[in-house]
Backbone as CSV, one residue per row, in Angstrom:
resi,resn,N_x,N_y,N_z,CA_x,CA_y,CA_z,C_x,C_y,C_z
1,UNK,-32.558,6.064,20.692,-31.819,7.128,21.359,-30.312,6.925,21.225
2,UNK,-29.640,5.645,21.434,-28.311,5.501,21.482,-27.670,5.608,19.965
3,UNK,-29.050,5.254,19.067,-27.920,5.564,17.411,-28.354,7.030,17.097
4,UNK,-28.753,7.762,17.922,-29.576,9.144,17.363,-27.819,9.946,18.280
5,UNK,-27.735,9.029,19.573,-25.948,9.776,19.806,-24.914,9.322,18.949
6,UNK,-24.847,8.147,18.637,-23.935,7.358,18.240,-23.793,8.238,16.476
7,UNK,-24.594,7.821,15.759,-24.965,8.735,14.017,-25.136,9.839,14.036
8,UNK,-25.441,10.393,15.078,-25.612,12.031,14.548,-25.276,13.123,15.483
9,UNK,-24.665,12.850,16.820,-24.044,13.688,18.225,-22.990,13.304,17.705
10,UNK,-21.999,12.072,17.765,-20.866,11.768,17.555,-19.948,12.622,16.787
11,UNK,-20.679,12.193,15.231,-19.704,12.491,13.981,-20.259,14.338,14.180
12,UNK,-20.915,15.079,14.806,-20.704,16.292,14.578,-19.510,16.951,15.858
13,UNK,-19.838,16.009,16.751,-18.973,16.563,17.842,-17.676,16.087,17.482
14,UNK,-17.235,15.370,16.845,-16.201,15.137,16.630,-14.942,16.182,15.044
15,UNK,-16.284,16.258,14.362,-15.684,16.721,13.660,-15.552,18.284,14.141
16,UNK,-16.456,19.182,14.783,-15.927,20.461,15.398,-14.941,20.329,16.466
17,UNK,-14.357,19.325,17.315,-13.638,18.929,18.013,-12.128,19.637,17.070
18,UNK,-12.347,18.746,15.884,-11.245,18.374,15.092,-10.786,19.857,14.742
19,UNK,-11.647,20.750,14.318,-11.499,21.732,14.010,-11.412,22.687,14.465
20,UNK,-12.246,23.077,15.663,-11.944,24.217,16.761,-10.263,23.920,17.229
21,UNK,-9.880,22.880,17.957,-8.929,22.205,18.535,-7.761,22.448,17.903
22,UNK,-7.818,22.127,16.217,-6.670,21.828,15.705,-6.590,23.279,14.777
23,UNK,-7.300,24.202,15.050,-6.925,25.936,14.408,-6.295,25.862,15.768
24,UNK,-6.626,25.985,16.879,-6.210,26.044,18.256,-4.448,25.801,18.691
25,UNK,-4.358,25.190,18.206,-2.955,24.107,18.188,-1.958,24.751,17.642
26,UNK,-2.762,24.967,15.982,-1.997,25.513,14.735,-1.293,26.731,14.677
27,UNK,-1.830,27.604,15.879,-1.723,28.771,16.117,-1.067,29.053,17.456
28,UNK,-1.704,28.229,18.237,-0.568,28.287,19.949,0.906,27.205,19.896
29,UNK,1.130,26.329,19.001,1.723,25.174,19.149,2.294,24.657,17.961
30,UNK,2.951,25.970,17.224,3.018,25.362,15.494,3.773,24.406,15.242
31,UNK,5.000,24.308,16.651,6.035,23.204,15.926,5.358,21.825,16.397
32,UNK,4.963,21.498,17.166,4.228,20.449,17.111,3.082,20.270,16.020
33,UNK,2.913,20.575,14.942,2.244,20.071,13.613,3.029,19.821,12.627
34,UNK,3.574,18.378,13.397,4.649,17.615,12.192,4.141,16.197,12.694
35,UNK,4.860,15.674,11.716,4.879,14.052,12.170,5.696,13.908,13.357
36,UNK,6.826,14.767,13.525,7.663,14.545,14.757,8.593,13.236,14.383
37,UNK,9.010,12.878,13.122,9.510,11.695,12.352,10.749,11.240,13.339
38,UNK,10.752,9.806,13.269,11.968,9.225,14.232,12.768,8.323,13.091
39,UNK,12.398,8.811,11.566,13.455,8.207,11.008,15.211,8.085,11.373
40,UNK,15.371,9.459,11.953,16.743,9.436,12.591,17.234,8.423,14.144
41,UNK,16.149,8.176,14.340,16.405,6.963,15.057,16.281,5.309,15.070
42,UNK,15.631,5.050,13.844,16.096,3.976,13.538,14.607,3.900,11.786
43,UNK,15.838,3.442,11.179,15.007,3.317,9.459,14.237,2.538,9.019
44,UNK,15.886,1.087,9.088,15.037,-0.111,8.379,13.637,0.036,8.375
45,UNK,13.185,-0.033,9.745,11.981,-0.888,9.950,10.827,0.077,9.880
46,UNK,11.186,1.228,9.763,10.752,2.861,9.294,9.962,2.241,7.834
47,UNK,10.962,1.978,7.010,10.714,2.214,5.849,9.823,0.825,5.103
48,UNK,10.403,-0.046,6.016,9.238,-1.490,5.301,7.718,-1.514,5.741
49,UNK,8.012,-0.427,7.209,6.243,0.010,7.856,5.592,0.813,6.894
50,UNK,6.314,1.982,7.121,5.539,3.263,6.856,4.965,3.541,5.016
51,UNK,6.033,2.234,4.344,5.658,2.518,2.622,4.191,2.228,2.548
52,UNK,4.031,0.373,2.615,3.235,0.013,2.503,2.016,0.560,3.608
53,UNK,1.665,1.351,4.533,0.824,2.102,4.983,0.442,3.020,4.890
54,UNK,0.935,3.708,4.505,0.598,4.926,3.383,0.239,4.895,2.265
55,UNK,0.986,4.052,1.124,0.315,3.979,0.353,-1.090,3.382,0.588
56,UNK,-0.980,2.081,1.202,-2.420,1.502,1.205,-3.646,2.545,1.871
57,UNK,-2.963,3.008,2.942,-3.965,4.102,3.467,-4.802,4.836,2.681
58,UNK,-3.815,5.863,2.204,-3.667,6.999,0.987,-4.517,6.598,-0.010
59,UNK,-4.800,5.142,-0.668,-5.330,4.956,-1.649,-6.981,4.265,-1.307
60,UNK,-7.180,3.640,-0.187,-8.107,3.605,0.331,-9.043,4.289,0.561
61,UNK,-8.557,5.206,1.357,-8.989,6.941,1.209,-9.600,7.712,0.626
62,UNK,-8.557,8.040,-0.757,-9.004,8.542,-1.809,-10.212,7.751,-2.984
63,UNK,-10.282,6.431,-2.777,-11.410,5.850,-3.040,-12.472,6.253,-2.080
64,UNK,-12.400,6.137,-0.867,-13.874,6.308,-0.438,-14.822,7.957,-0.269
65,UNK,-13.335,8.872,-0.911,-13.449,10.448,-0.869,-14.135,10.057,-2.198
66,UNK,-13.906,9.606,-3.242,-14.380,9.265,-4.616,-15.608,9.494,-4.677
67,UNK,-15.912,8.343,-3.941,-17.282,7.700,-3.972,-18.085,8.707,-3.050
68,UNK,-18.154,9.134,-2.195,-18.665,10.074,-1.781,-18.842,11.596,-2.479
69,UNK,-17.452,11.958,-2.873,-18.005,13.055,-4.082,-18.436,13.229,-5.360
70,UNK,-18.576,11.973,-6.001,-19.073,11.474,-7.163,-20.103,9.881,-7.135
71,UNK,-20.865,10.677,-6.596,-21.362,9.093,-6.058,-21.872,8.584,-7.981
72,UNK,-22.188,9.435,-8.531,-23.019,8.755,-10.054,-21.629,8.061,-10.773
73,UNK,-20.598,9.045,-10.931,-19.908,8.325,-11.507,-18.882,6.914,-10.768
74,UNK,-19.182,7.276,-9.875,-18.600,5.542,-9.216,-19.593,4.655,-9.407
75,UNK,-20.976,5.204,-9.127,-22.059,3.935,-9.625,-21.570,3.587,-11.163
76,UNK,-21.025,4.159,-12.229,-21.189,4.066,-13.719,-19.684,3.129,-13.324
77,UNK,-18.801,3.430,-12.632,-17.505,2.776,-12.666,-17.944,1.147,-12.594
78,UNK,-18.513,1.223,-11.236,-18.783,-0.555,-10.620,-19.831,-1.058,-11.421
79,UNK,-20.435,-0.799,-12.544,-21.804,-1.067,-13.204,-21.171,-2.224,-13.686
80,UNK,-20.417,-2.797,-14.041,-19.979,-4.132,-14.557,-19.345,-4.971,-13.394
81,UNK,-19.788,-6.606,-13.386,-19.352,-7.322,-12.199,-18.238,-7.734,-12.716
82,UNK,-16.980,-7.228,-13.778,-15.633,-7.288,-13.755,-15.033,-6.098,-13.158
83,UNK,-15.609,-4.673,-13.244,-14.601,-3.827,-12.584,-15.478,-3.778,-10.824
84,UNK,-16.329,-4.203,-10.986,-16.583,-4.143,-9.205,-15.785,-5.096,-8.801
85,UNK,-15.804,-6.766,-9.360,-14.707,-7.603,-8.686,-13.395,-6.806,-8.774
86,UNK,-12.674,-6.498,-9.501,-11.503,-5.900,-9.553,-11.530,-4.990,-8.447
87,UNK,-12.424,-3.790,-8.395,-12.015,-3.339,-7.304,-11.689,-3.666,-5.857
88,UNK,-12.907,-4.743,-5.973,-12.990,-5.390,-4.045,-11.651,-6.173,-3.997
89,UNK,-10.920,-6.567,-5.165,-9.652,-7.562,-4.555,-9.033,-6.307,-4.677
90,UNK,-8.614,-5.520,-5.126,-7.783,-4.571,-5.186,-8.386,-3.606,-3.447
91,UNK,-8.928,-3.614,-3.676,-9.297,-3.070,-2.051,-9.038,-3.638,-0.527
92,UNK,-8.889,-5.119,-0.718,-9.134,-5.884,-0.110,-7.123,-6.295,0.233
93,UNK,-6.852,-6.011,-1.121,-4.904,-5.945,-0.766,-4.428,-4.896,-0.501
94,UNK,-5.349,-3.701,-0.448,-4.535,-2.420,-0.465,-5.118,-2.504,1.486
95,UNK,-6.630,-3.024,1.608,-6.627,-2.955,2.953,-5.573,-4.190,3.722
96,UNK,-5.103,-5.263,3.507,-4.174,-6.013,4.098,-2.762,-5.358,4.084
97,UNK,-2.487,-4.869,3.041,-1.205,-4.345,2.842,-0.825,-3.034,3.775
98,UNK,-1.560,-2.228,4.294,-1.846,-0.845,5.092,-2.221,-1.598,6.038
99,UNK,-2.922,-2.628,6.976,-3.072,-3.858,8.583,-1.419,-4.024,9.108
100,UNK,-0.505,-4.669,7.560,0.664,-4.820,7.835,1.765,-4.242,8.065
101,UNK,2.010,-3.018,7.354,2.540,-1.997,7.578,2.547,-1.236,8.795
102,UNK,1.120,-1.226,9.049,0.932,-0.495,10.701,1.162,-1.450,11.858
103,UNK,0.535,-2.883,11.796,1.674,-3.345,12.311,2.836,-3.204,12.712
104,UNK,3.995,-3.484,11.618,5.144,-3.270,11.244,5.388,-2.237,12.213
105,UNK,4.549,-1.115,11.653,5.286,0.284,12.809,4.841,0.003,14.299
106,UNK,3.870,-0.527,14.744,3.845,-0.416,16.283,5.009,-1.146,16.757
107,UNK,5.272,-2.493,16.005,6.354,-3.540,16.788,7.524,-2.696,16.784
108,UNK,7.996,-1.802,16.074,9.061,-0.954,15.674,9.106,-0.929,16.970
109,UNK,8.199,0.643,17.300,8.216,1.069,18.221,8.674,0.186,19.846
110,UNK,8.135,-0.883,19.775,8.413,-1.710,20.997,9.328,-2.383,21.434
111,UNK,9.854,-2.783,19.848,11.052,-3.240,20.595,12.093,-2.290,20.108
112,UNK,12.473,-1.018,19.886,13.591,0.085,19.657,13.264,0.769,20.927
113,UNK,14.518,0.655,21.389,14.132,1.412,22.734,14.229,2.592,22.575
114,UNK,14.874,2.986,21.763,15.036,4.937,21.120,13.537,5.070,20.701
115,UNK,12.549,4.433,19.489,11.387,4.718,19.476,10.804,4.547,20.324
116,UNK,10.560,3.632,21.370,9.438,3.537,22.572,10.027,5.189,23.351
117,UNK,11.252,5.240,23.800,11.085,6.203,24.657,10.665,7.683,23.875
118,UNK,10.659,7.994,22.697,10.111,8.947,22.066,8.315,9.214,21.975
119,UNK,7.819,7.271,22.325,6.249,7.414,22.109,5.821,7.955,23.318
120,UNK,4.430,9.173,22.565,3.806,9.136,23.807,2.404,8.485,24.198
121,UNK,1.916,8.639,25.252,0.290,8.006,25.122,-0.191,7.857,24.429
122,UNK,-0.794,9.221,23.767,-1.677,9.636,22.329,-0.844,9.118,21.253
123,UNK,0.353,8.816,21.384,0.685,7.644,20.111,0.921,6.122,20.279
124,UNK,-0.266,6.009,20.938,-0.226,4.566,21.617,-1.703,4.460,21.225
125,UNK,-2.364,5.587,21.724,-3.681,5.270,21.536,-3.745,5.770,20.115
126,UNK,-3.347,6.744,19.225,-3.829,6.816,18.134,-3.140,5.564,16.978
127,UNK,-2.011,4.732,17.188,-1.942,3.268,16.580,-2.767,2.628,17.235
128,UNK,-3.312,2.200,18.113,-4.374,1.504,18.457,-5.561,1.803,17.816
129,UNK,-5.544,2.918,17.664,-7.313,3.120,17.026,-6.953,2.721,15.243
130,UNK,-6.249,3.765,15.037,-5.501,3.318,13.312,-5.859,1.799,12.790
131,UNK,-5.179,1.280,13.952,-4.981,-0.397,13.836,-6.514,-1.531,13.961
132,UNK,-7.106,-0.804,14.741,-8.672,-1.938,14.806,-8.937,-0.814,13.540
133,UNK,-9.232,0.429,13.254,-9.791,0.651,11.913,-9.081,-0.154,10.979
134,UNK,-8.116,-0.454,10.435,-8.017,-1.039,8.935,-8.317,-2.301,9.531
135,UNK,-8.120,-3.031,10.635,-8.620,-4.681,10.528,-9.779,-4.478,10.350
136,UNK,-10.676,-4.029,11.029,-12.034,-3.872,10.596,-12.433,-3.594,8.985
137,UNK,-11.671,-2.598,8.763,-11.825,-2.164,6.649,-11.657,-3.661,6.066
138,UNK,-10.638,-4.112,6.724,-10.310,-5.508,6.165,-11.374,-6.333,6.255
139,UNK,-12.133,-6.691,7.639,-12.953,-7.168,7.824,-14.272,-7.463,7.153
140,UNK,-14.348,-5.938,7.030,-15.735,-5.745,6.357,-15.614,-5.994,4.732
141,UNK,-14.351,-6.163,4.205,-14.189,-6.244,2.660,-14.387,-7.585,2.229
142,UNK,-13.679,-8.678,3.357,-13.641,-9.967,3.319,-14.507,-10.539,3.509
143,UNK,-15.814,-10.204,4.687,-16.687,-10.968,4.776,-18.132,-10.161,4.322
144,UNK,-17.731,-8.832,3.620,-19.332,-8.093,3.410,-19.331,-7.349,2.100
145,UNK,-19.301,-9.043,1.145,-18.776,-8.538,-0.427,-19.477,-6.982,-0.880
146,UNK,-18.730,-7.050,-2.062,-19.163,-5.700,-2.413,-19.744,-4.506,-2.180
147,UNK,-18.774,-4.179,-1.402,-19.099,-2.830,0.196,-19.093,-1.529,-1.118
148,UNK,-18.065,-1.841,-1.887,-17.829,-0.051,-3.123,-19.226,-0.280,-3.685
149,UNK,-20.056,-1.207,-3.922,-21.696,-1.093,-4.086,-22.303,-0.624,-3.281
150,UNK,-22.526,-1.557,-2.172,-23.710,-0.804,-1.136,-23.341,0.478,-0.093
151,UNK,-22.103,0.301,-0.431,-21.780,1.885,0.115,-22.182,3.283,-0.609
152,UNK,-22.627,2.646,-1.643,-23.229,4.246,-2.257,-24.474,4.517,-1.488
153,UNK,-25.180,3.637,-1.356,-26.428,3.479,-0.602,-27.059,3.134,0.826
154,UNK,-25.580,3.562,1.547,-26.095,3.587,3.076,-24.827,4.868,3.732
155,UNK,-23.772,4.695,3.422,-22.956,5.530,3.763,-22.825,6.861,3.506
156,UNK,-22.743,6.855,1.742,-22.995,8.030,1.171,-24.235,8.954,1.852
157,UNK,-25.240,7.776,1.511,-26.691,9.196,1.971,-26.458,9.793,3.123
158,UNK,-26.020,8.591,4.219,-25.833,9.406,5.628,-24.690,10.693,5.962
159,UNK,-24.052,9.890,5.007,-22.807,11.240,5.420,-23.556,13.013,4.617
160,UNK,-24.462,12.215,3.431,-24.822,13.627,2.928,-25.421,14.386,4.113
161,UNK,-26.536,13.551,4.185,-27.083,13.803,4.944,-26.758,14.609,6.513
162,UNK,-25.506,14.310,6.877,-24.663,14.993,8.341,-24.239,16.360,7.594
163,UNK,-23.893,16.577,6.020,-23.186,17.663,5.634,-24.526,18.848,5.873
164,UNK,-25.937,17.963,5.301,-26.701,19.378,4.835,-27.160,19.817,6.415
165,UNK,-27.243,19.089,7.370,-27.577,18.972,8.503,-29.260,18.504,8.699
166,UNK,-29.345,17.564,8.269,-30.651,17.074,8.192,-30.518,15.467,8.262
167,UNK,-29.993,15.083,9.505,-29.141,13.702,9.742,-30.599,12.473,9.040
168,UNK,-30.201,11.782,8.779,-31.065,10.267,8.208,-30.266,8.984,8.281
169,UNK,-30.414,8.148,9.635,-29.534,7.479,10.284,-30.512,5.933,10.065
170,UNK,-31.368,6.464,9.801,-31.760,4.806,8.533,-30.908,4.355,8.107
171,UNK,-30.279,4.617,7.056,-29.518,4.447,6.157,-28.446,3.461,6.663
172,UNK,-28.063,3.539,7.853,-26.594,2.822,8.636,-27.340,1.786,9.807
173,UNK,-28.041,2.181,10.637,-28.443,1.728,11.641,-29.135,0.516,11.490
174,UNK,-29.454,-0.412,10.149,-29.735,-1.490,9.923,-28.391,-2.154,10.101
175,UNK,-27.175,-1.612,9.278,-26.245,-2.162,9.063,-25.732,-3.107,10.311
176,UNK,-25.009,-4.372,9.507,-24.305,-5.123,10.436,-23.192,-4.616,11.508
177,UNK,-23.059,-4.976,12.686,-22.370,-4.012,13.845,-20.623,-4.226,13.719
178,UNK,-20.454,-4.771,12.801,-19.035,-4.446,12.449,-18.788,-3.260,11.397
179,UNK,-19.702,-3.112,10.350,-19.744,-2.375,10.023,-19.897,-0.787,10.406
180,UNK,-21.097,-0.589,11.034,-20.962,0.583,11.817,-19.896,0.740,12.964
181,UNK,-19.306,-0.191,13.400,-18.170,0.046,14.117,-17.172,0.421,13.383
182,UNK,-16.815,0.723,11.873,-16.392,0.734,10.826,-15.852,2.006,10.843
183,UNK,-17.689,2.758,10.828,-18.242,3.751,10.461,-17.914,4.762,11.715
184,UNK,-18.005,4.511,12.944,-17.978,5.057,14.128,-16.320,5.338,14.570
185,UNK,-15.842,4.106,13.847,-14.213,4.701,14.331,-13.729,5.574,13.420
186,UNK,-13.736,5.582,12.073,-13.575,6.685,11.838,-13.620,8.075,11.924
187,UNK,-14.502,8.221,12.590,-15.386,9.760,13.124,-14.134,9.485,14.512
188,UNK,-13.912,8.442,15.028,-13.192,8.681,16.450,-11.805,8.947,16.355
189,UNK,-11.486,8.807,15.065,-10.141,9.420,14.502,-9.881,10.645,14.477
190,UNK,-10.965,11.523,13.545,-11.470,12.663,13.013,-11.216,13.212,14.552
191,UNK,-11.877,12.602,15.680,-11.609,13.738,16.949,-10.496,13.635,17.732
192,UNK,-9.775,12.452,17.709,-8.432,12.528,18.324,-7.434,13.230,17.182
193,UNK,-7.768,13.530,16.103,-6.898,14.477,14.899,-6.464,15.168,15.819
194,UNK,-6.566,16.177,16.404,-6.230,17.604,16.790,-5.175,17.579,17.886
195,UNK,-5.268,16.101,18.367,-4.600,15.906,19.917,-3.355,15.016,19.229
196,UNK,-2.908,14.308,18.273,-2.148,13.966,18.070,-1.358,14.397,16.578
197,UNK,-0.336,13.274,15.898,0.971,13.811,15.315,0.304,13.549,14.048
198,UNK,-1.049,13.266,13.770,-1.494,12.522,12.703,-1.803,14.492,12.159
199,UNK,-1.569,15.118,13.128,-1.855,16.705,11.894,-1.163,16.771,10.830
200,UNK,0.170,15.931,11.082,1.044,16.100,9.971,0.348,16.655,8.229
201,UNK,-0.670,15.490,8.031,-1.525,16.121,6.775,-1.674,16.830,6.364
202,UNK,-1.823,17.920,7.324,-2.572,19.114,7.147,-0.974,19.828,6.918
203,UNK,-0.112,19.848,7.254,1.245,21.048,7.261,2.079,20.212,6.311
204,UNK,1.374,19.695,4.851,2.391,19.743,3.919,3.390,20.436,3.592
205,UNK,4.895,20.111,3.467,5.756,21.413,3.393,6.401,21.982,1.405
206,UNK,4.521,22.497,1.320,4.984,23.068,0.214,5.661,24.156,-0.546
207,UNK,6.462,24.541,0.833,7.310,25.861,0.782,8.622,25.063,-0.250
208,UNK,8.959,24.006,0.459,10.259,23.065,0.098,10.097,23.422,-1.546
209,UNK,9.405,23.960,-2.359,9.333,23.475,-3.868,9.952,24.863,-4.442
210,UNK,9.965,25.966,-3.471,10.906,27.030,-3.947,11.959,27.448,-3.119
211,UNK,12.112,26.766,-1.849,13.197,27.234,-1.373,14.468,26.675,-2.129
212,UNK,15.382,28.042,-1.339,16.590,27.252,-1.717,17.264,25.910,-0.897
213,UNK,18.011,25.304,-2.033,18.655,23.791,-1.511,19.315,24.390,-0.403
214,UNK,19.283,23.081,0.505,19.851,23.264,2.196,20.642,22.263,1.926
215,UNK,22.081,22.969,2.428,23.461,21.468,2.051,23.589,21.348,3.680
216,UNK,23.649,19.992,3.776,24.038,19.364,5.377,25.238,18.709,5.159
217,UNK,25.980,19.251,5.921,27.833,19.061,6.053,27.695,18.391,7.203
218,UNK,28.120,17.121,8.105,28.231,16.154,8.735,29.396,16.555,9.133
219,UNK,29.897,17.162,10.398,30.785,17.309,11.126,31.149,16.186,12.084
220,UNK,31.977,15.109,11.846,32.574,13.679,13.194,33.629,14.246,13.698
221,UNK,33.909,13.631,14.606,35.550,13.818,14.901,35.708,11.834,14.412
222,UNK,37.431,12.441,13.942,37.781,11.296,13.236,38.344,10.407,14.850
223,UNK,38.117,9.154,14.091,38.597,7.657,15.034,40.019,8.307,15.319
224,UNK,40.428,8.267,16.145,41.685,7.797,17.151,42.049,6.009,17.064
């Protein structure tokens, strides 16, 4: 009963959460679908966080979108135990490298007193959740070799399986409980989406590629 809520109530309630909620938002609340960026309040430490977490994120990501929408040809990718090793260390730095970065940005936040007083709750709790997900990604890379393998064959099916709506929670519910804790926070992301700044994603500003250039003239008054 508890993995029949946990595998298959969860990840649907969460993902219509995500979506009722965040058309909801998009439409009552447009300027709040930004990052709400505090680069103007302090950089440095902006920029040594936020590179390496994004990228690592970003590329993490788009691997496990991969593998899920091409599950044959990622099986044909990892079919040799040189490009599966390659991938898991390459996975395994892109997941340390994106742990550190986010890091990086919470301490920002704590000790800049201009960023703390800008955070709110929901960006307390959504770096908190962010943050046990990649230690955990990390986790599970380091101690549960070759996950881009057996992830074709427990993750994939289940998630197909949630798309066609014909849930099959076999597939996960053997799995080791770090793992599905893996599996479960992600979906708990997916439903705090709508409530926090992480919409940014979604309101790429691909207008910027034909507007016209915006010149910013910096008005001081000069030193006395």
């Amino acid at each position: 009963m508890l993995d029949t809520v946990l595998f298959v109530a969860f990840p649907y309630i969460a993902t219509i959460l995500a979506i009722v909620v965040g058309i909801y938002r998009y439409y009552n609340d447009r300027f709040s679908y930004s990052s709400l960026s505090s680069q103007f309040l302090e950089n440095r430490r902006l920029f040594w966080g936020s590179v390496p977490w994004h990228y690592g994120v970003t590329i993490i990501l788009a691997a496990h979108l991969l593998a899920f929408l091409f599950p044959t040809q990622w099986a044909m990718l990892i079919a040799t135990p040189t490009r599966l090793w390659l991938l898991e260390v390459t996975g395994l730095a892109l997941a340390l490298m994106a742990s550190l970065g986010l890091a990086l940005l919470i301490v920002r936040r704590i000790y800049n007193p201009r960023t703390f007083t800008v955070t709110s709750l929901m960006d307390w709790v959504l770096l908190g959740v962010l943050l046990t997900q990649v230690i955990l990604g990390f986790w599970v890379a380091l101690f549960y070799r070759w996950g881009s393998d057996w992830f074709l064959h427990t993750a994939v099916p289940w998630l197909v399986s949630l798309v066609v709506l014909q849930p099959e929670i076999q597939y996960v519910t053997v799995l080791p409980w770090v793992v599905k804790l893996h599996m479960l926070t992600g979906f708990l992301i997916i439903a705090l989406f709508p409530f926090t700044r992480l919409v940014h994603v979604l309101a790429f500003p691909i207008t910027y590629l034909w507007r016209p250039y915006q010149v910013v003239i910096w008005n001081r008054r000069s030193a006395r």
